[in-house]
C-alpha positions in Angstrom: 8.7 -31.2 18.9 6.6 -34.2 19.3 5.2 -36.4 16.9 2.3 -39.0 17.3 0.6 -40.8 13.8 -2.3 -42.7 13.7 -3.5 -44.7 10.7 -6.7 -43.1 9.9 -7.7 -44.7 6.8 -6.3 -47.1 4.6 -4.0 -44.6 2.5 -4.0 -41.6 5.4 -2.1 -40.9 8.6 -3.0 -38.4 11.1 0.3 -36.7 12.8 -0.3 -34.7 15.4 2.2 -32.4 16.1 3.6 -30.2 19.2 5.4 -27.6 18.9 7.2 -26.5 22.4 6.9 -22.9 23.6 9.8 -21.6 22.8 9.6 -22.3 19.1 6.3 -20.8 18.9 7.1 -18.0 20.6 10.2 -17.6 17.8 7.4 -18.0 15.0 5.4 -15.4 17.1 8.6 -13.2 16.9 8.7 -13.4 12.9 5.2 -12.8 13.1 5.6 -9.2 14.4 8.6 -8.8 12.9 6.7 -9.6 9.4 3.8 -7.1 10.2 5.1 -4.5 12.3 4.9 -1.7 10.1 0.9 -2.2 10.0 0.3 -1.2 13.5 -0.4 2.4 15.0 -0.8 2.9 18.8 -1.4 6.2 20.0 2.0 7.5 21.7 4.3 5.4 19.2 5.1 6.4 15.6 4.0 4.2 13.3 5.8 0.7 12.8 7.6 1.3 16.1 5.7 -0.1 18.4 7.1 -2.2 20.8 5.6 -6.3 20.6 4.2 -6.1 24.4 2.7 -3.1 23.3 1.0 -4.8 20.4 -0.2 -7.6 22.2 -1.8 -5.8 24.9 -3.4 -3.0 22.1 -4.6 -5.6 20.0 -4.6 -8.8 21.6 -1.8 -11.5 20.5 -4.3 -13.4 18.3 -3.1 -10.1 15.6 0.1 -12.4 15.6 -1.9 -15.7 15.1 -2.2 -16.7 11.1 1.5 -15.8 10.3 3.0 -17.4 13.4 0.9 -20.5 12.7 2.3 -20.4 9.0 5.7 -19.8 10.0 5.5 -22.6 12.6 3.7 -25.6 10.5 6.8 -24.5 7.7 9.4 -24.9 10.0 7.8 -28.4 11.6 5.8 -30.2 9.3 8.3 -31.2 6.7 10.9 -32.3 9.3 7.8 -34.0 11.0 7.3 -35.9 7.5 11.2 -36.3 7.0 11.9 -37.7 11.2 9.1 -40.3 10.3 9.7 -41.6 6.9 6.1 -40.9 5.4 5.7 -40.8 1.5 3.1 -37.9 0.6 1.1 -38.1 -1.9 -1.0 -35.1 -1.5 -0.9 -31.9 0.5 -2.1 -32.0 4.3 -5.2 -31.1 5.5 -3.7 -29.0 8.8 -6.0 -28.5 12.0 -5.7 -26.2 15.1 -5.8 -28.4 17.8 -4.1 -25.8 20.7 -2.8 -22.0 20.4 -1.5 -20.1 23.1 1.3 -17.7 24.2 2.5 -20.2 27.1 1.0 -23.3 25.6 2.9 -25.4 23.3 1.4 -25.1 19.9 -0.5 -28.2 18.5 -1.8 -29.2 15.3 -3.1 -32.4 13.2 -2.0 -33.1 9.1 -4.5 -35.3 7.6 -1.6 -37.0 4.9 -2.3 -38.9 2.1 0.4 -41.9 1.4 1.6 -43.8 -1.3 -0.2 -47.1 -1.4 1.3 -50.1 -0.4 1.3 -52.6 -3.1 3.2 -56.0 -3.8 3.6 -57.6 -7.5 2.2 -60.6 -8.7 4.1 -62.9 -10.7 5.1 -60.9 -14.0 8.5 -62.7 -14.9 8.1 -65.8 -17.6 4.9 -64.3 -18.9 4.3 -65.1 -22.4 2.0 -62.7 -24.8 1.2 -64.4 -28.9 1.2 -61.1 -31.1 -1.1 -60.5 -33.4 -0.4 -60.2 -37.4 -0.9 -56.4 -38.5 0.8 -56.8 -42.1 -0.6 -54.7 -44.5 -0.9 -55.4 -48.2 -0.3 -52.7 -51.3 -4.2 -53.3 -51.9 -4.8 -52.3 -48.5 -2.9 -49.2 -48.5 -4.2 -48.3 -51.9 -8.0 -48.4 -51.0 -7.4 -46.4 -47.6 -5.5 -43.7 -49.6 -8.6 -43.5 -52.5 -11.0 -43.5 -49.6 -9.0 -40.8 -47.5 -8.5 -38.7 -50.8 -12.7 -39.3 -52.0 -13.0 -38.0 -48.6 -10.8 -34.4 -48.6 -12.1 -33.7 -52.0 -14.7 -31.1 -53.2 -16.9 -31.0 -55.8 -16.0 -28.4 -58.8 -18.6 -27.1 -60.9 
């Protein structure tokens, strides 16, 4: 697997992402292996059909949106591990190459922590402000709050 980032924007990297062959090919595999029950070729009973067969029936791009799944699921988080990035937000994934003897290649649009440093907090000094309340006070909010609730009897 090979990894290259780019620093798209200020708080997003682009990996792009290359999955050899083989690996593919294994995702490919669990593809099949996940579906295989769904297809029917005349000759075969049904969810015994051999993967050649498959491919050359209905053409290996059938196989296509699992193996992709299966393959981003295995790669992308050890992608994000191997390089030390921070998400933030889920990736926006990209096809970039597909092919049964290509290696498999896709981009994740990330969205990082921010970088930040601290100003100078320590030795700060805030005045608080009085809030003492007199029995007055507290006397004229509970006739106000109790004028307030009350209904008129007739």
């Amino acid at each position: 697997m090979n990894i290259t980032i780019k620093e798209t924007e200020k708080n997003f990297r682009l990996l792009e992402i290359e999955v050899d062959v083989e690996a593919f090919k294994d995702a490919m595999q669990k593809a099949f292996n996940k579906n295989m029950k769904h297809f029917s070729v005349p000759g075969f009973r049904k969810g015994r059909v051999p993967m050649g067969i498959v491919i050359r029936h209905y053409g290996e791009g059938v196989l296509y949106d699992d193996a992709i799944q299966f393959a981003i699921d295995e790669t992308y988080s050890e992608a994000v591990e191997k390089e030390g990035i921070e998400v933030a937000a889920r990736p926006e994934i990209d096809i970039v190459q597909i092919g049964s003897d290509k290696p498999f290649i896709y981009t994740a649009k990330v969205a990082v922590n921010p970088e930040f440093s601290l100003g100078k907090y320590r030795g700060l000094e805030v005045e608080g402000t009085d809030s003492s309340v007199s029995n007055d006070d507290v006397d004229n909010e509970i006739k106000r709050v109790a004028e307030r609730n009350s209904s008129i009897a007739e």
